[in-house]
C-alpha positions in Angstrom: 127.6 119.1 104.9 124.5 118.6 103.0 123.8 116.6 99.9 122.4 119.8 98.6 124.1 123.1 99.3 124.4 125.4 96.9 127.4 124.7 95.2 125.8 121.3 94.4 122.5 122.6 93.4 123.6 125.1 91.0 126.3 122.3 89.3 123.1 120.2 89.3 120.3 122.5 87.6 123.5 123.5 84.8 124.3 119.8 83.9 120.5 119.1 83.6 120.5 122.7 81.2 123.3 121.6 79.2 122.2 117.8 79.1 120.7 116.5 75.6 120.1 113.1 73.8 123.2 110.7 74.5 125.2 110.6 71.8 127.2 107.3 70.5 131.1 107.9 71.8 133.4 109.2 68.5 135.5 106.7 69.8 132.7 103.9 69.1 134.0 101.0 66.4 131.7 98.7 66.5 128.6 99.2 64.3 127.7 95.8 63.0 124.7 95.5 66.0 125.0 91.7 65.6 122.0 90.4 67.9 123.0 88.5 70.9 121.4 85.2 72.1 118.1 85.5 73.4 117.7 81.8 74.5 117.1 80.1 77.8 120.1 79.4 80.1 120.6 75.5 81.3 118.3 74.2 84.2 115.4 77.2 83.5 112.2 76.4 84.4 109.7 76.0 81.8 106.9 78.5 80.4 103.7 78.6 81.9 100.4 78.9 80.7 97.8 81.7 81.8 97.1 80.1 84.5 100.5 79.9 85.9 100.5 76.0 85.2 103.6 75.1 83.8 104.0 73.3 80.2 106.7 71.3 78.5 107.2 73.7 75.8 107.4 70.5 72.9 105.4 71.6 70.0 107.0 73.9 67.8 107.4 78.3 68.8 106.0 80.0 66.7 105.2 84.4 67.1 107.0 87.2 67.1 110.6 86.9 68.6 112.2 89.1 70.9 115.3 91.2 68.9 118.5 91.8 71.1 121.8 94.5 70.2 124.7 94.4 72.0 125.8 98.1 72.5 128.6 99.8 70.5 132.1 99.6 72.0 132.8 102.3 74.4 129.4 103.6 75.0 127.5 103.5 78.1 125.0 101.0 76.4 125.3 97.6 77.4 122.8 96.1 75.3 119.0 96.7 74.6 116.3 94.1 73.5 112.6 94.6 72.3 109.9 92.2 72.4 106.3 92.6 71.0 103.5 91.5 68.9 100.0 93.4 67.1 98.8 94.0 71.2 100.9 96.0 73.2 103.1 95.7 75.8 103.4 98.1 78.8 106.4 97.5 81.4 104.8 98.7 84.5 107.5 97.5 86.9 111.4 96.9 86.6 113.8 95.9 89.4 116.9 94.4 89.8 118.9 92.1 92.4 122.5 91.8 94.2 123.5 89.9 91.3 122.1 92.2 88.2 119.1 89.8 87.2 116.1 91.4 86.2 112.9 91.4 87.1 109.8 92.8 85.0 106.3 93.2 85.4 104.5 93.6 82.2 100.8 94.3 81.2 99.6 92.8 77.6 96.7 94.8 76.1 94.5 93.5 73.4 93.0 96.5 71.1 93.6 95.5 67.1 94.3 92.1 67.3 97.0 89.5 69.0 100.3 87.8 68.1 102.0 85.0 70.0 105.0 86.1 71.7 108.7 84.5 71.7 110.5 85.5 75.0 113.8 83.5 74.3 112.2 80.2 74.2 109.3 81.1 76.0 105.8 81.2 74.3 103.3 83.5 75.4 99.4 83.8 73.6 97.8 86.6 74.5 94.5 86.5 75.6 91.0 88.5 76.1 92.2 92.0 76.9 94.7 92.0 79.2 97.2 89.5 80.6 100.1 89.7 83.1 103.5 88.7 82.3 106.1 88.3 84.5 109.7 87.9 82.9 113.6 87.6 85.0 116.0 88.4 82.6 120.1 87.8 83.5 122.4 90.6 83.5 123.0 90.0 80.2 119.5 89.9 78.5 119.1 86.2 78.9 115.5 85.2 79.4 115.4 83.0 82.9 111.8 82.8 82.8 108.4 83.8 82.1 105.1 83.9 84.3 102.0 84.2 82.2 98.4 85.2 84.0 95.5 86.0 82.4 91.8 84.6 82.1 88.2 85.7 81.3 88.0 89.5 80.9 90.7 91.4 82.7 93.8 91.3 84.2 96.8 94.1 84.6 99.5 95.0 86.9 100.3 98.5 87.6 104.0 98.4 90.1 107.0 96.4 90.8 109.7 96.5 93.4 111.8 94.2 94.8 111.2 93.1 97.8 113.8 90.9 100.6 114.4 87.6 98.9 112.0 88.1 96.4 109.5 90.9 94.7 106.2 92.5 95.1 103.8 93.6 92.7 99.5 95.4 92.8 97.3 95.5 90.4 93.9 95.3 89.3 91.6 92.8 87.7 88.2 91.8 87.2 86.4 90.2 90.1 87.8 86.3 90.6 89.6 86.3 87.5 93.0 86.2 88.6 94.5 83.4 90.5 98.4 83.8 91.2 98.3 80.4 92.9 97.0 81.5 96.5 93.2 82.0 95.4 91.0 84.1 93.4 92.0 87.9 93.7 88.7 90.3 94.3 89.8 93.5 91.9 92.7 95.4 93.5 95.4 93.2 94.5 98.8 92.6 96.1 101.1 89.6 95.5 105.1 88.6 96.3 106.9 86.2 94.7 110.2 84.4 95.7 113.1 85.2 92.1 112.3 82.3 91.1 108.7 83.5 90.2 107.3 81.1 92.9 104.4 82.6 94.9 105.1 83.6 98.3 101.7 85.4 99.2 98.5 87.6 97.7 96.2 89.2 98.7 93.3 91.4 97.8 91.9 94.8 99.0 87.8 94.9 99.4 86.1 97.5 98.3 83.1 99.1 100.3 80.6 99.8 97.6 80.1 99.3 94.1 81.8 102.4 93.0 84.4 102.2 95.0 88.1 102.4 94.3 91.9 101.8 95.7 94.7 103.4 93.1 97.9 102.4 94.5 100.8 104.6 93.2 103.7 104.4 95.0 105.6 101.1 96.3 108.7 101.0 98.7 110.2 97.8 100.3 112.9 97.5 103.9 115.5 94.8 103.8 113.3 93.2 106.3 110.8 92.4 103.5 108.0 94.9 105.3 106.3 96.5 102.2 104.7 100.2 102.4 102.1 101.2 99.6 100.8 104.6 99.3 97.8 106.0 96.7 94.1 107.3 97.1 91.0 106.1 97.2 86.9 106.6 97.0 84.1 105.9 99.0 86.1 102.7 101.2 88.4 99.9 101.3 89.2 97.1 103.5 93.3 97.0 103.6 93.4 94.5 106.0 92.8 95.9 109.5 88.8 97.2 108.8 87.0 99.2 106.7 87.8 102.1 106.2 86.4 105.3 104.5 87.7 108.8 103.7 86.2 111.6 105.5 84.0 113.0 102.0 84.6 111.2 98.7 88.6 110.9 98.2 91.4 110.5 100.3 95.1 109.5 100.1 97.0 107.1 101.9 99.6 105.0 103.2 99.5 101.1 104.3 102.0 99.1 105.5 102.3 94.9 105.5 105.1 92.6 107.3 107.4 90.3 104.8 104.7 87.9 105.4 102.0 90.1 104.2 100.1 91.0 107.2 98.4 93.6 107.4 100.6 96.1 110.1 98.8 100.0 110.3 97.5 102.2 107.8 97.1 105.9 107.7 94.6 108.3 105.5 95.4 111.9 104.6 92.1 113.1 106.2 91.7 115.0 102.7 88.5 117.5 102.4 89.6 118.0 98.6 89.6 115.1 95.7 93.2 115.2 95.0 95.1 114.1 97.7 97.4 110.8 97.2 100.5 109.4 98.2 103.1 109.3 95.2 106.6 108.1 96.5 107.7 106.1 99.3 111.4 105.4 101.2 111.7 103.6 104.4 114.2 105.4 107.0 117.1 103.2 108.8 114.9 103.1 111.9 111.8 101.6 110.4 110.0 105.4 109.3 108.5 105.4 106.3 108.4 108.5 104.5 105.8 109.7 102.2 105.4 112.5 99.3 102.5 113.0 96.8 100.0 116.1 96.9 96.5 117.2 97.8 93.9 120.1 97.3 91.8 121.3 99.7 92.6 120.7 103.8 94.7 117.5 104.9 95.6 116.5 108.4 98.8 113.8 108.3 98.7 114.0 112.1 100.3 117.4 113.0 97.2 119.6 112.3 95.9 120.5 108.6 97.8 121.4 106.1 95.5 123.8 103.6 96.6 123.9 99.9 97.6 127.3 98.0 96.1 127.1 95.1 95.3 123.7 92.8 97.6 121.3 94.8 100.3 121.7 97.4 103.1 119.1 97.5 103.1 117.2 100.5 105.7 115.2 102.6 105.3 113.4 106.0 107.2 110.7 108.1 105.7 108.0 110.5 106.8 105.8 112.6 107.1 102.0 112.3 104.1 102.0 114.5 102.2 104.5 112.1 102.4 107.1 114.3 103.0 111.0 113.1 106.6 112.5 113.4 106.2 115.1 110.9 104.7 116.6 107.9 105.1 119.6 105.7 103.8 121.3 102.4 105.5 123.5 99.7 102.5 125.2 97.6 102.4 128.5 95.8 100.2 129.1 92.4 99.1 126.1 90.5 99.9 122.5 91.3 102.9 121.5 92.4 103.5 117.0 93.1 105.9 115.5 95.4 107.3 112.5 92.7 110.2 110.9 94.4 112.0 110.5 97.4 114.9 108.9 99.4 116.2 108.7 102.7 120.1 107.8 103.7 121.7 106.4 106.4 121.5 109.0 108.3 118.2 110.2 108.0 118.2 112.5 105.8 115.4 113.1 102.6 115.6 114.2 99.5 112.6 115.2 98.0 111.9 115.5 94.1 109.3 117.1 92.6 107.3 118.6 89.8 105.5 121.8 89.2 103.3 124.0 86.8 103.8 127.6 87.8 105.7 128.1 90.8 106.6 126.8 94.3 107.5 128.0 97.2 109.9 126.4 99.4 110.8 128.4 102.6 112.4 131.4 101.8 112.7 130.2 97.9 110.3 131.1 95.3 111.2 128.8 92.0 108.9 130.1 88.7 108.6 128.5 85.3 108.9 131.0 83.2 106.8 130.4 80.4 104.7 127.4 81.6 102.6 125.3 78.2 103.1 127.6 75.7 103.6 125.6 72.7 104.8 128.5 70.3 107.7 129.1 72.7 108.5 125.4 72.9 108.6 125.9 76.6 108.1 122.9 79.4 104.8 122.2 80.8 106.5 121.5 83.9 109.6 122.3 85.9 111.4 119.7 88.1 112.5 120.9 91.9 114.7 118.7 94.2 113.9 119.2 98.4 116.5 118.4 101.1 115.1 117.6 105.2 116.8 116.8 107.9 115.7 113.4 109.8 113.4 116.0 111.9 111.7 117.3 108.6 114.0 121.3 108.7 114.3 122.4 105.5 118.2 122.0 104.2 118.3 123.4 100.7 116.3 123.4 97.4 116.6 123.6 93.6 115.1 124.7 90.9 115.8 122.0 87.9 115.1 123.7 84.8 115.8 123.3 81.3 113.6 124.9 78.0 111.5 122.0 77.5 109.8 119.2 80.1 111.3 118.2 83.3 110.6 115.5 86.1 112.1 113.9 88.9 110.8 109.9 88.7 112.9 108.2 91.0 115.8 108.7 93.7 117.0 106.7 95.4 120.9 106.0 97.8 123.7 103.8 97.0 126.8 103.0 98.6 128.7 105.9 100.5 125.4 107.7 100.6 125.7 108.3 96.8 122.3 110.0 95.5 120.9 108.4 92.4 118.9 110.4 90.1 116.4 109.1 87.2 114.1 111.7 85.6 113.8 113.8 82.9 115.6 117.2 81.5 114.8 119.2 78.6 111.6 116.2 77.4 114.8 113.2 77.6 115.1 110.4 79.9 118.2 110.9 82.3 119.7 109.5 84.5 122.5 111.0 87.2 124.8 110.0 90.0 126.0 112.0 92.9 128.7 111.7 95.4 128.7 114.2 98.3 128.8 117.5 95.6 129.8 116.1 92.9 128.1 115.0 90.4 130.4 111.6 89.0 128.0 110.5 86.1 125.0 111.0 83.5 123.6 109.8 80.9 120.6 110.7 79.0 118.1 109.2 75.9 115.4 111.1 74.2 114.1 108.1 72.5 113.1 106.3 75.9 110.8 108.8 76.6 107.7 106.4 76.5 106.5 105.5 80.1 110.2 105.3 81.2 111.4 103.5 84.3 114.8 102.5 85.4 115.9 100.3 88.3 120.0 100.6 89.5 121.9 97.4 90.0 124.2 98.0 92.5 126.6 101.1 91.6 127.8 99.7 88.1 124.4 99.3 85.8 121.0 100.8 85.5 118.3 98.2 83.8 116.3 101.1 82.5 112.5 99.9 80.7 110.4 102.1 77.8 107.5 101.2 75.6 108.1 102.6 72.2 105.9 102.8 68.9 108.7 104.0 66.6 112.2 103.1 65.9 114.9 102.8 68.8 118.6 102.6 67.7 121.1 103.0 71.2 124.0 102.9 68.8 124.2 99.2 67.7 121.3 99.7 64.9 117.3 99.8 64.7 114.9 97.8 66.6 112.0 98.6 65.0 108.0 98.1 65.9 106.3 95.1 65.7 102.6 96.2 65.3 102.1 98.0 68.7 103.5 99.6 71.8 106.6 97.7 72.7 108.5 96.7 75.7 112.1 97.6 75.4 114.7 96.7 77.9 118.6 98.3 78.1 121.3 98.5 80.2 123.3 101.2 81.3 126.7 100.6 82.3 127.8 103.3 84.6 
């Protein structure tokens, strides 16, 4: 049995059609949205200043405060909270642990001015341009504690993902302004931390040349603690085992580091085009790492090249835990089509989501969006298509996830049993979906978490899900409203 067959895929692509905005339950009685507590549990560790230095926390707190709802009885919503100030705050990384805590990585971004910030009882005063916040927050919404980094010009972090006994984030910042503890950073960097926000290691990625460039998109951790990273780059970059430099301009690629963060083997697309990058990573119960993303032009992942269609084929390849090439495969067709997500189970098995513009072509399967940008029509820019491979990389089955407006596949990942978990979007609303075997035994969806959404599943009973509204949020309870710029929001799910 697949996780895909066509039963399944069809029941998938018609719950996605039928899905819209989640709705408060009619059996909901609780309306009041009293806030709950957003203060410090005993024994947390103190605030720190920007340069991770830790301060007592005596004189008086003054700022913005975080705002917390506890969701209406019977709904799916746990509670949501939303913190912010006149800069704005961008969560660019949520996870979660074995006991629901979670972990955030957020960016502050100084355009029209500045506010001090009250996280719970933590303080934080923005700085230049950008800062670095790092924020635990319990199950229940309960600050732990808050990392603040920042310093002369700037500073910004771009993933999250939890990583062994602890988390890893990248990012960027200006030459030797960012110090995490373990050094000065050079621009593109990589740092884990233990949950209690300790350091464990950084490190930084050299760049060969002064216009050169390392974008990492895609993140995946083992249980082991190895950490894979996947993006594109320009011109060269040392990632820890020598330079190295595409074969013209742009390539993608794929990196991998021990718990400790040792450099271990990395692999470039060997892209003649300027669009090729790596876009989702899952390690395989053996070690493999698989990767997905897209490219233009000719790539060679280490079976031969791979030319591209049209714009952009997607592309999907698995290595070794050596580095070496097992397999690789494209699905093109007219216009660009984006490998965005993927996930491997116990078995072996992928599943591959992706987006695409116009059409794609997946072995005998030609999947079309009907009426691709056309505004008047409200139609989607975009369709969403989900891949399943063998552990060999044989096509298993495909669908075509369509609904009348925008849809996306961001994240997949396994749970227990092999259960497929799904976070994305159908018809231009956040959603989220679980699977067992062919059934489909959940959703839940949110049109007004469309704003840089990200979600992060805790265990099989919660989703921490993150957004960054400008406007009004109410999840049932009542409004949180905006408090001068792009906010952090934070909810959880209860499956």
């Amino acid at each position: 049995m697949t996780y895909f067959d066509h039963t399944t895929l069809l029941l998938v692509a018609s719950l996605l059609a039928a899905c819209g905005p989640g709705e408060p339950s009619d059996t909901d009685t609780d309306s009041e949205g009293e806030p709950t507590s957003t203060g410090p549990t005993t024994g947390e560790p103190p605030t720190t200043t920007s340069s991770g230095e830790e301060t007592t926390g005596d004189p008086p707190l003054v700022g913005v405060e975080c705002e917390q709802l506890a969701g209406p009885q019977g709904s799916a919503v746990d509670w949501y909270l939303r913190c912010g100030g006149k800069q704005h705050e961008y969560v660019n990384g949520i996870a979660t642990d074995a006991a629901g805590d979670i972990y955030l990585a957020v960016e502050l971004r100084v355009f029209d001015g500045a506010q001090t910030l009250k996280i719970g009882e933590f303080e934080v005063k923005p700085g230049e341009f950008s800062d670095i916040l790092l924020i635990k927050l319990s199950s229940a919404g309960v600050p732990q504690w808050v990392r603040h980094f920042g310093g002369p010009m700037e500073q910004g972090v771009s993933g999250l993902v939890a990583c062994g006994d602890g988390f890893v984030i990248h990012g960027w910042a200006s030459a030797g302004s960012l110090d995490f503890g373990g050094g000065p950073l050079d621009e593109t960097y990589i740092a884990s931390f233990d949950f209690d926000g300790d350091l464990r290691w950084s490190r930084s990625v050299p760049l060969l040349g002064e216009d050169a460039r390392v974008t990492f998109r895609a993140m995946a951790c083992d249980d082991a603690g190895r950490l894979a990273l996947g993006g594109e780059f320009e011109i060269g970059a040392d990632f820890g085992g020598g330079p190295v430099e595409p074969p013209q301009l742009h390539d993608g690629f794929v990196v991998t580091y021990d718990a400790a963060g040792a450099f271990q083997w990395v692999r470039g697309f060997g892209s003649s085009g300027d669009g090729s990058r790596g876009r989702a990573l899952a390690f395989a119960p053996g070690g493999e790492l698989v990767v997905t993303g897209s490219f233009n032009g000719t790539v060679d992942l280490g079976g031969g090249p791979l030319t591209a269609d049209a714009f952009a084929d997607m592309l999907v390849a698995e290595y070794s835990a050596a580095g070496e090439h097992l397999w690789s495969r494209q699905f093109g067709g007219a216009g660009g089509q984006d490998g965005t997500a993927v996930a491997v189970d116990a078995t072996g098995r992928v599943v591959v989501g992706g987006a695409f513009f116009n059409e794609i072509e997946i072995g005998d399967e030609k999947f079309v969006n009907e009426n691709p940008e056309d505004p008047e029509e409200g139609a989607s820019a975009e369709d969403a298509v989900l891949v399943e491979l063998d552990a060999s990389g044989a096509l298993l089955g495909s669908q075509h996830l369509a609904t009348p407006l925008n849809d996306r596949v961001l994240d997949l990942s396994f749970g227990a049993a092999d259960s497929l978990r799904f976070a994305g979007v159908a018809d231009s609303a956040f959603s989220l979906r679980a699977f067992a075997g062919e059934e489909q035994t959940w959703e839940w969806s949110e049109m007004q978490l469309m704003s840089f959404p990200r979600a992060a599943w805790s265990g099989e009973g919660a989703v921490a899900v993150s957004s960054a509204p400008e406007g009004d949020v109410d999840l049932g309870s009542g409004t949180l409203g905006p408090h001068g710029g792009v906010d952090m929001l934070i909810a959880r799910i209860r499956r």
